[in-house]
N, C-alpha and C positions, 0 to 999 in steps of 0.2 A: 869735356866734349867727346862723343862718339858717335861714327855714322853707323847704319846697319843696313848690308846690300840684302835689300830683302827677293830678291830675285838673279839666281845664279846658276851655272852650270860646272858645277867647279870639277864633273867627269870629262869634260870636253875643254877645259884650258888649253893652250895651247903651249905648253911647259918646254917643248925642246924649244920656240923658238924666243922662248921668255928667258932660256938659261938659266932654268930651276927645275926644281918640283914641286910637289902641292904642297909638303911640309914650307919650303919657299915661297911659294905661295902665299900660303896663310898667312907668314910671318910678317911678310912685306903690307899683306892688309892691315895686322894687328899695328904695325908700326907709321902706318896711315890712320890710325885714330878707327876701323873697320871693328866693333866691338863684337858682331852675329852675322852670321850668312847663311841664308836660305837656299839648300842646293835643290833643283826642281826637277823630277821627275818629267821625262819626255816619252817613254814607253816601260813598257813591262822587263824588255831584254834588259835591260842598263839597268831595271829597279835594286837588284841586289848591288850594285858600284855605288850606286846615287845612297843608298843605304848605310853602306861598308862607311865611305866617309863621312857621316855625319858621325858616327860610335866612335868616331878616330879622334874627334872634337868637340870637346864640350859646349865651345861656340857656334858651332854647323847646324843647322837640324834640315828637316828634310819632308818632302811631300812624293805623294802618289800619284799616277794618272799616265795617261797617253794624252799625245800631242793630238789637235785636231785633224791634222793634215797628217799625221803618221798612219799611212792603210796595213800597219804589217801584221794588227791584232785588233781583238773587241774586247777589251775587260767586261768582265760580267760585276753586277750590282754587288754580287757576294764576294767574290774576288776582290776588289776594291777594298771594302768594309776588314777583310781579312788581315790586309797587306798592311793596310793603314792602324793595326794595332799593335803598336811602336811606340815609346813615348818619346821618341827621336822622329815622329813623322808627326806635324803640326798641319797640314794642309793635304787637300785632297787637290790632283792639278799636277803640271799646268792643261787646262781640260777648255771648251771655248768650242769656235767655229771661226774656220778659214778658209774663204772664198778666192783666194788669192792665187794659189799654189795648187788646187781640186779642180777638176772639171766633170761636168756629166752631172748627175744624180747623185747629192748629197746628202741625202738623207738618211744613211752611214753615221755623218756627223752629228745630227743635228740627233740621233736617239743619243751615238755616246756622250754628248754634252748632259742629256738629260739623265743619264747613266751617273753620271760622277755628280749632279747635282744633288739626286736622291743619295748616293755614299755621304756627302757631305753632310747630308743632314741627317744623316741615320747614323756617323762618327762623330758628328758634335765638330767638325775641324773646318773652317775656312775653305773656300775656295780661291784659287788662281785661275782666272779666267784670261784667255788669249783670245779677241777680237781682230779680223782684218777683211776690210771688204764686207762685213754680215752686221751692221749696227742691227735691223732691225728686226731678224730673224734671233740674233744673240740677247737682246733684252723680250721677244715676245717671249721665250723659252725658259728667259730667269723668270719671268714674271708666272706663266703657266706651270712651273717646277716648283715655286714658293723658296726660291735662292733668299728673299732677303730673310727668311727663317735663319739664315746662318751666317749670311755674308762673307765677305771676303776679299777679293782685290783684281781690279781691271789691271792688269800684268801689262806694261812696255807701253802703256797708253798714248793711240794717237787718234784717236777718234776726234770729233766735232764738237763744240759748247754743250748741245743740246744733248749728245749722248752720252757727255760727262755729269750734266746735272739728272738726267736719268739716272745714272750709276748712281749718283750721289742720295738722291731720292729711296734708293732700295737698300739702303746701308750699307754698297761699298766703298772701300778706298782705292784710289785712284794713283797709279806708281807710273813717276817718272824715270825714263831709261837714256843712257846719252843721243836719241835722236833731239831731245827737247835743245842741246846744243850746234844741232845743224844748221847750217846757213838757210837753207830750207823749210827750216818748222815753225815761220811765224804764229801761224794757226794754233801749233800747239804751245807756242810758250803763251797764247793769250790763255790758254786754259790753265794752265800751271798759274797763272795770275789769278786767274777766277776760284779756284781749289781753295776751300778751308782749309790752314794751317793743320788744323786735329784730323782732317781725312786724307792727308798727302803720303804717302810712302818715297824711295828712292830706291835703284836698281840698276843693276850692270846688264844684266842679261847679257853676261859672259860664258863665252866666248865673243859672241856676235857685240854692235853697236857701240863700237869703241867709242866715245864722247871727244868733245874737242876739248884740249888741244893734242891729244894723242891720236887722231883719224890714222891707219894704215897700222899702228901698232898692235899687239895683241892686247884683247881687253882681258881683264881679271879685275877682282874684288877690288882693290885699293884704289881703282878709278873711279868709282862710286863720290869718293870728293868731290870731283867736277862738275857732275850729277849738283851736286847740295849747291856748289858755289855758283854755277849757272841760272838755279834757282829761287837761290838769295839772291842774286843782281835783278833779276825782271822783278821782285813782289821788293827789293829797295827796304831790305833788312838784312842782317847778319849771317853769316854762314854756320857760326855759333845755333842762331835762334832755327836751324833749317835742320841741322843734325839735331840738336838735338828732340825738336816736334818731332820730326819723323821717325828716329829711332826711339820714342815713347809711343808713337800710332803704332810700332811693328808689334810691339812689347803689349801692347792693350788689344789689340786683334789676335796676335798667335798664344798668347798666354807665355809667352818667352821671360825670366827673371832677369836681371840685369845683371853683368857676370864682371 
């Protein structure tokens, strides 16, 4: 059996108050059955950190991009394509549009979304798209960019049926992150039900979204299990049968070996 957090922040753990470090870290995932983790680039500044640790780990690997909501740079198309030639960087991302946290005139975001769209498909490498607030300015732009050329993965998914089977429709997969365990996310565990086994991913999106039954603690990799077994209870199958689908969808999208 082994899970794989395919979405992680492992520059931003919160290690002093974990009473470790990333070597700790890792260790603690590996001994949680955590077999790969994907550390996600959130802007250029941190790209050489987000970098450094995946070369550290033969199980780590790693992606490019700026956050949508992060105003502190514009990667350019080439820059991108540059950065991303690494064979320790599997994804272009995490890259999207976030209404959430933006106000004013966004159309900043909505070129760099189409910015990391075109890298993705000009590196051959996946996308990580982050959606919040913008369902349908976020799919008119995949569809007008020709995203499903390359596909990739709707990142921390909480969106609606209907803009999951959208996703679904244009070849991505669809990754659950510990909100699907909130008292709160009826809506998205019916989608987590509705999700084909072969297009489901799993994720911490650690630091942030710590899953139950750890709510208030820090999140890291090894929590990723809860993630699986939350997910096994609502589709009323195995936790076995959940790790391991989803860590074979990470392994068949990023081109990752089994290690």
């Amino acid at each position: 059996m082994s899970l794989i957090d395919s979405h992680c922040h492992l520059d931003r753990l919160a290690l002093e108050k974990m009473g470790t470090d990333l070597d700790g870290a890792v260790a603690l995932a590996k001994e949680s059955g955590v077999e790969q983790m994907l550390c996600v680039s959130i802007n250029l500044e941190n790209f050489p950190e987000v970098l450094r640790i995946s070369h550290c780990y033969e199980n780590i690997f790693s992606s490019v991009g700026v956050h949508p909501s992060d105003e502190s740079e514009e990667p350019s198309l080439e820059q991108l394509i540059k950065l991303a030639d690494d064979p320790k960087i599997i994804a272009i991302g995490e890259t999207g549009l976030d209404y959430f946290y933006n106000e004013g005139d966004l159309e900043w975001q909505r070129e760099r979304f189409r910015v990391h769209i075109r890298a993705a498909i000009a590196t051959g490498k996946p996308l990580i798209i982050h959606t919040r607030e913008a369902e349908a300015d976020t799919l008119a732009i995949m569809r007008e960019e020709g995203a499903d050329k390359i596909g990739g993965v709707m990142h921390c998914f909480t969106g609606s049926l209907g803009m999951a089977q959208e996703c679904l429709d244009l070849g991505f997969y669809i990754s659950f992150s510990g909100i699907v365990t909130f008292r709160n996310a009826d809506e998205l565990r019916e989608v987590a039900r509705m999700v084909p086994e072969d297009r489901m991913l799993i994720e911490t999106d650690a630091p942030y979204l710590t899953p139950v039954p750890k709510r208030g603690k820090p999140n890291h990799p090894a929590l990723v299990k809860h993630v699986a077994e939350h997910i096994a209870e609502q589709r009323g199958v195995s936790f076995e049968q959940i790790a391991e689908a989803t860590s074979a969808n990470f392994r068949r999208l990023f081109g990752t070996p089994s290690i």
